[in-house]
C-alpha positions as CSV (number, residue, x, y, z in Angstrom):
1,X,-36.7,-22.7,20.1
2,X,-35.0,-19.3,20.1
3,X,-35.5,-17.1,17.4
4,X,-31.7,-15.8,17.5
5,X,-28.4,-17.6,17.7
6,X,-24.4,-17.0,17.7
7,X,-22.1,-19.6,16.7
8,X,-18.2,-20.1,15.9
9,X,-18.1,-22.5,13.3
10,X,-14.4,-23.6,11.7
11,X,-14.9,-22.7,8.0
12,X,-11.7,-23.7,5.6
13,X,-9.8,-23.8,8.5
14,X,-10.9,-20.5,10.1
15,X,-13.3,-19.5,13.4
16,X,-16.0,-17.9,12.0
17,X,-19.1,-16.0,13.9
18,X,-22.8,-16.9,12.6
19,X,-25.7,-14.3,13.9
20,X,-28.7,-16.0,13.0
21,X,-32.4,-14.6,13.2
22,X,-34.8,-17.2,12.4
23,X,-37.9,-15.5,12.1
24,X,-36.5,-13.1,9.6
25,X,-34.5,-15.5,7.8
26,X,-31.5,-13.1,8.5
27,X,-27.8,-14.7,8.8
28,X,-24.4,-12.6,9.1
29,X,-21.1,-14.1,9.1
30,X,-17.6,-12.5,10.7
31,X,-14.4,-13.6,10.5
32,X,-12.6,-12.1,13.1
33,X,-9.3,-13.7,12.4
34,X,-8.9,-11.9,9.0
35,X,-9.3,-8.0,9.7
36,X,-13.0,-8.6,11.5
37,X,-14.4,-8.8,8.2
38,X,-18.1,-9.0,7.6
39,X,-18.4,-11.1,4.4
40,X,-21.7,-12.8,4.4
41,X,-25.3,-10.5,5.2
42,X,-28.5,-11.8,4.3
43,X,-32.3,-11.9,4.8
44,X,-35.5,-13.1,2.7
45,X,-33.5,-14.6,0.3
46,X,-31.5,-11.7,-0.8
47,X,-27.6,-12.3,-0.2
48,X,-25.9,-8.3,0.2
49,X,-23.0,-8.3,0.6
50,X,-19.9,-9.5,-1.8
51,X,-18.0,-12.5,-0.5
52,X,-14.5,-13.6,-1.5
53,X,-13.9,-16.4,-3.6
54,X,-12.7,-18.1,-0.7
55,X,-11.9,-17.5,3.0
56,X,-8.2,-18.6,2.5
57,X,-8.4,-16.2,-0.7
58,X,-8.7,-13.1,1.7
59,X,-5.0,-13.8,2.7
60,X,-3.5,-15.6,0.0
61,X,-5.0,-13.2,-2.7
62,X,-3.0,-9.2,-3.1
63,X,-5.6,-6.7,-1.7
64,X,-7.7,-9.0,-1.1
65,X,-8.8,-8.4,2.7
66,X,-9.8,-5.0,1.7
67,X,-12.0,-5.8,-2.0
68,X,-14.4,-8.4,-0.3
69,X,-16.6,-8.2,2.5
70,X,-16.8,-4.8,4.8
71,X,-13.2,-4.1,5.4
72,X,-12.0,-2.1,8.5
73,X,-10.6,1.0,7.7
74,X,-8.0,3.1,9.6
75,X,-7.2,5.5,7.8
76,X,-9.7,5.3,4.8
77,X,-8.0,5.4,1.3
78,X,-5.0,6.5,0.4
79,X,-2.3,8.6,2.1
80,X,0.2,10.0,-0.9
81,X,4.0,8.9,0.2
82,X,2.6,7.4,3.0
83,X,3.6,10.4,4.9
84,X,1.9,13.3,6.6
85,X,2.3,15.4,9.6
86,X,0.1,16.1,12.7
87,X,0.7,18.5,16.0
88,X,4.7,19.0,14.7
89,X,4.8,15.1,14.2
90,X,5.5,13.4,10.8
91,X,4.4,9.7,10.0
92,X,5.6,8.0,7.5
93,X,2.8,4.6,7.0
94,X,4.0,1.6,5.1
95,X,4.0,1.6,1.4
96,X,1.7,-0.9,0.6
97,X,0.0,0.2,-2.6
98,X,2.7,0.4,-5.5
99,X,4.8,2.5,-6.1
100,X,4.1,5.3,-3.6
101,X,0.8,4.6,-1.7
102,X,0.0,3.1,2.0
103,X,-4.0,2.4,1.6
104,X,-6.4,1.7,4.0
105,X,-4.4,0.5,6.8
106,X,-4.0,-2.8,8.3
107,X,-6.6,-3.6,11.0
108,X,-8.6,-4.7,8.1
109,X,-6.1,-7.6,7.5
110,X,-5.1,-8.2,11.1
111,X,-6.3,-11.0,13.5
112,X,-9.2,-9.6,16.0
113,X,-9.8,-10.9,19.5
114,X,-12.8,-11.8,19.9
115,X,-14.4,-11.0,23.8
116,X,-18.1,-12.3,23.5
117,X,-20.9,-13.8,21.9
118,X,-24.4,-14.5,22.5
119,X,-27.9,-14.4,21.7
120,X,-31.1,-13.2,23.2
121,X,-34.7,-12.7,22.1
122,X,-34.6,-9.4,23.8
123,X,-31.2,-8.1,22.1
124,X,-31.0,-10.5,19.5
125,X,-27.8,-12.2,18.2
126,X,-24.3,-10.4,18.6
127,X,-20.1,-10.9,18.4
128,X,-18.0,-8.6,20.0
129,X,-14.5,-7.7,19.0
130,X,-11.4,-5.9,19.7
131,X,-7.8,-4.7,17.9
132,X,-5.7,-3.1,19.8
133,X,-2.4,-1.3,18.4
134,X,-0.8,-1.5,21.8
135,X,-0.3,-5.4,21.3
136,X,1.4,-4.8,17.8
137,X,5.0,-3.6,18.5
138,X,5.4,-3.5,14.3
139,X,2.4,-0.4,14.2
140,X,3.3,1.5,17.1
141,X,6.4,2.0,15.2
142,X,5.2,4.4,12.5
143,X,1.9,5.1,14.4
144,X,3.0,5.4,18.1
145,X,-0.4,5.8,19.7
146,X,-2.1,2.6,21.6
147,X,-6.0,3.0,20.0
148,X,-8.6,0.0,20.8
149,X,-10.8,-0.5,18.8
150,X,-14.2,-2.5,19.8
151,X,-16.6,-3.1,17.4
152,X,-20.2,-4.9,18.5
153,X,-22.1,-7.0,15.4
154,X,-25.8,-7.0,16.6
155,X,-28.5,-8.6,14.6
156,X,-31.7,-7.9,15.4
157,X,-35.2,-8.0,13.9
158,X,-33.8,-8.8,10.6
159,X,-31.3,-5.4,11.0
160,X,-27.5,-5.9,11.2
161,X,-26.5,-3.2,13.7
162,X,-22.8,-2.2,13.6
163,X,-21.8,-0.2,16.7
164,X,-17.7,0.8,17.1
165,X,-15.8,2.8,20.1
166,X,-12.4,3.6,19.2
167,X,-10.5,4.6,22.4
168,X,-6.9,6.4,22.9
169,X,-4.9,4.5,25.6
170,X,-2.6,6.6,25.1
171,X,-0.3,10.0,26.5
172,X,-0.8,12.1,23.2
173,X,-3.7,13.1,20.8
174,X,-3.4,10.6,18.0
175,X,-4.5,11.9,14.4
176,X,-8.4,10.0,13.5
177,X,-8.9,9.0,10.5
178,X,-11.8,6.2,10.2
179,X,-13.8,4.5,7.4
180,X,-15.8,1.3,6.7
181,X,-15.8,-0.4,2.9
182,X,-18.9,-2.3,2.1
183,X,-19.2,-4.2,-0.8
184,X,-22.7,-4.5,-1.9
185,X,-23.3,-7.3,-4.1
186,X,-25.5,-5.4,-7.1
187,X,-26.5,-6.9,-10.4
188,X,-24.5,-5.1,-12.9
189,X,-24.5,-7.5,-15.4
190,X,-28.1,-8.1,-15.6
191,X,-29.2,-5.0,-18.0
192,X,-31.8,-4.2,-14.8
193,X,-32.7,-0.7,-13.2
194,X,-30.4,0.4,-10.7
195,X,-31.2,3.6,-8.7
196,X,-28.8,4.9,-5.9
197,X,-30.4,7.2,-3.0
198,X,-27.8,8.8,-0.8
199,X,-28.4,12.2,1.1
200,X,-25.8,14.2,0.3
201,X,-24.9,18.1,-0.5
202,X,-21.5,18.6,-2.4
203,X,-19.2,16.8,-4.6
204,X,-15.2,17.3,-4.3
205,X,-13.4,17.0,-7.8
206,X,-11.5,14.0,-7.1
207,X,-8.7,11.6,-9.3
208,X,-9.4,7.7,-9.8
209,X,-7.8,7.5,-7.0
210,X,-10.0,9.5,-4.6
211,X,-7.6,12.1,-4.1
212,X,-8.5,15.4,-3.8
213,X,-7.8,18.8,-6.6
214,X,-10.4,21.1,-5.1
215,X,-12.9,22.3,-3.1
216,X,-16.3,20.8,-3.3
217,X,-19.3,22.5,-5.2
218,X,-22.9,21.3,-5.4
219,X,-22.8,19.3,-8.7
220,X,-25.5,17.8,-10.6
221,X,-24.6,14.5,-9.6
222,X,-24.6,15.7,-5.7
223,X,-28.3,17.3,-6.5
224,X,-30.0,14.4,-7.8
225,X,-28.6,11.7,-5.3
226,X,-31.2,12.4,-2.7
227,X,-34.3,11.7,-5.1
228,X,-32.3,8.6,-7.3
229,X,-29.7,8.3,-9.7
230,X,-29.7,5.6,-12.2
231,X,-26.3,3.7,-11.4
232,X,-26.1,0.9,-14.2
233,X,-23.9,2.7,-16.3
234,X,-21.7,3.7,-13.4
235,X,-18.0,3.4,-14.7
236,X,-15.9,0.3,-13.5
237,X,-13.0,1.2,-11.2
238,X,-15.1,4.7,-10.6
239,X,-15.8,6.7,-7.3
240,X,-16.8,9.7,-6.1
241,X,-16.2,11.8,-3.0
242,X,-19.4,13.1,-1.4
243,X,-20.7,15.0,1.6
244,X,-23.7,14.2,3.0
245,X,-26.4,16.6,4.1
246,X,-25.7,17.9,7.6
247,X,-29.4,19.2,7.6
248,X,-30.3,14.8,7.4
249,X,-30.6,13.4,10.5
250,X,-31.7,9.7,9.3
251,X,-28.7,9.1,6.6
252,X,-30.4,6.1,4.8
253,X,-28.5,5.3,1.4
254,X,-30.3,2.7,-0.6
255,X,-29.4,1.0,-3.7
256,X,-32.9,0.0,-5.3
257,X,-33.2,-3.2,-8.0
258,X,-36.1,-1.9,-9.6
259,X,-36.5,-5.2,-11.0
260,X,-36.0,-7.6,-8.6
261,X,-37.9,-5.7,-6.1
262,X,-35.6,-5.0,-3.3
263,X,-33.4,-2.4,-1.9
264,X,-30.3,-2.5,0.0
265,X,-30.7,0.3,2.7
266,X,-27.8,1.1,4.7
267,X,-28.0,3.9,7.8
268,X,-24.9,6.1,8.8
269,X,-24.8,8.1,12.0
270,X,-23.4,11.8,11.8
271,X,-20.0,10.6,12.8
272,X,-19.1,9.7,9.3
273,X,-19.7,13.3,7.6
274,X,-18.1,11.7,3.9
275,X,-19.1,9.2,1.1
276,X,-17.3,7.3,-0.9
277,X,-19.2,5.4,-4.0
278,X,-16.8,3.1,-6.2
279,X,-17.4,0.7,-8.4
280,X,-14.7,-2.3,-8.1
281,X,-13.9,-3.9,-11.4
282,X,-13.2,-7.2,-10.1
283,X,-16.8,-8.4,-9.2
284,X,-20.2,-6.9,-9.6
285,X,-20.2,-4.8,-6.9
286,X,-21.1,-1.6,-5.6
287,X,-19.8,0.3,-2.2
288,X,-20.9,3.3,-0.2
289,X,-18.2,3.9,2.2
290,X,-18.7,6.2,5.1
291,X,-15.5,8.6,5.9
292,X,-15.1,10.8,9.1
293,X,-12.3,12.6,6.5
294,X,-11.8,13.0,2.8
295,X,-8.9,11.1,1.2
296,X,-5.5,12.2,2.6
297,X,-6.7,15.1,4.4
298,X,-3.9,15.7,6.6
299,X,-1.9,16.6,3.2
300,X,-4.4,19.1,2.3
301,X,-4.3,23.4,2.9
302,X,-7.8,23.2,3.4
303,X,-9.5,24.6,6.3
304,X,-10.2,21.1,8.9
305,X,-13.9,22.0,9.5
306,X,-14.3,20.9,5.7
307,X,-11.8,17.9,5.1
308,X,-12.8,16.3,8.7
309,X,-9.2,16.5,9.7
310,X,-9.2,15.9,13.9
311,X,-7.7,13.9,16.7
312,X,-8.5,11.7,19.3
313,X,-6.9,13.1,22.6
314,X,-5.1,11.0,25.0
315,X,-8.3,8.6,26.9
316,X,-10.8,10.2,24.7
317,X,-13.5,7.6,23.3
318,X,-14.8,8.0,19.8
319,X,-18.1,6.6,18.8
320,X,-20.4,5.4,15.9
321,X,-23.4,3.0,14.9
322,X,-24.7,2.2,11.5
323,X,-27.3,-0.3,10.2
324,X,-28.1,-2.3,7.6
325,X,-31.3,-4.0,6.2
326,X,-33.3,-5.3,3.1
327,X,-36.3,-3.7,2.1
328,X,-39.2,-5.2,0.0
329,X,-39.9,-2.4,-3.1
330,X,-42.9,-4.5,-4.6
């Protein structure tokens, strides 16, 4: 019998992609036909990440393809007005956060194609996917730039691998702005020690909204994340805007239950140089969310090296990998 497996099962009416690893007890679940979304991760018992209430919920429910799962972000957060400019072009972006907001995009609530699955004991289980914006008339017409965007699910040795290519089939150089928004299912209700480890540098002073009013500064917060800060009394509905440690190669953030015994560690490559941590007040739940910019950076006067402003020039390929995994802490 093979240790790994990749099926498409029909789940409340909707195709979904099981990665299985036997031997590590390790099961991931996509659904490609609702933004890509990874809403189920577990292994040895532990469940991770926080599932909506119901498949059907994450398209009958407001907001809720990006407050469950790991929604697809592009771009991350919020853009104020929904406008900004980039290389002497303006873009105005749907309003689709009240009154005055376009947040997080829409590829997290689109329908993927999916181009393969499989499973082998030498590369494990996997689901491969694809959105492309030249195939959706409705975007190119406030975002005129035909991206692709392929993102490969790989589970292996108990690990869930995520590795993403975002391509410009395009003439122009497109404005990048990329972000991913796991939800971490963490027991906030049960009184218990919860420490956050995340390798980071500065802090930026940000609203309850994530938006910027000024420059970062080391912070004591920022100082203390890479040895363990105690998160249970973490404010509902709060975030914070960090940047992690360029000096870091391996960027592991780990959320620890001291007593359960466990840790959620979650690697980022150096493509994502940003941190988001929020707290959503509609489940217990905690999210690290890797940036390549901080929130609306194309509105800001600050210098690009710091706000991760860039492009993506006409056939240019942008890539990134991160991973995620349960650790015994007993």
């Amino acid at each position: 019998m093979s240790r790994y497996s990749a099926v498409p099962l029909m789940k409340e009416g909707f195709k979904v992609i099981v990665l299985n690893d036997a031997r590590s007890d390790a099961t991931a679940e996509i659904i490609p036909e609702v933004g890509n979304n990874l809403f189920h991760f577990g292994s040895g018992g532990h469940s991770v990440i926080l599932p909506p209430v119901s498949l059907h919920s994450l398209k009958s429910e407001p907001f809720a393809d990006f407050k469950y799962g790991t929604p697809i972000l592009f771009p991350p957060n919020r853009v104020k007005n929904g406008r900004f400019s980039f290389r002497g072009r303006t873009y105005s972006l749907p309003l689709n956060e009240p009154p005055s907001n376009h947040l997080h995009g829409e590829i997290c609530s689109r329908a993927w194609e999916v181009l393969e699955y499989g499973a082998t004991n030498e590369n494990g289980a996997f689901v491969i996917s694809r959105f492309r914006y030249g195939l959706n008339p409705d975007i190119l017409a406030y975002f005129p730039h035909p991206l692709s965007f392929t993102l490969t699910y790989r589970l292996y040795e108990g690990r869930l691998y995520l590795n993403g290519t975002i391509l410009n089939e395009g003439e122009d150089e497109a404005p990048f702005a990329f972000g991913l928004h796991p939800y971490f299912s963490v027991p906030f209700d049960s009184g218990e020690e919860l420490v956050l480890k995340v390798p980071v540098t500065e802090e930026w002073p940000v609203t309850n909204e994530a938006f910027v009013t000024g420059r970062p500064e080391i912070t004591h917060f920022s100082r203390t994340l890479s040895d363990g800060v105690q998160i249970s009394n973490y404010p509902q509905s709060g975030c914070s805007l960090l940047t992690f440690d360029h000096g870091v190669e391996d960027r592991i953030c780990r959320i620890e239950m001291k007593d359960r015994g466990y840790a959620i560690a979650y690697q980022i490559d150096r493509q994502f140089p940003f941190v988001v941590l929020f707290r959503p007040n509609w489940a217990s739940a905690f999210s690290l969310e890797p940036y390549t910019y901080v929130t609306d950076a194309f509105n800001l006067s600050y210098e690009h090296e710091l706000t991760g402003v860039k492009g993506i020039r006409a056939g240019e390929e942008i890539g990134f990998t991160t991973c995620l995994w349960i650790e015994s802490t007993k």
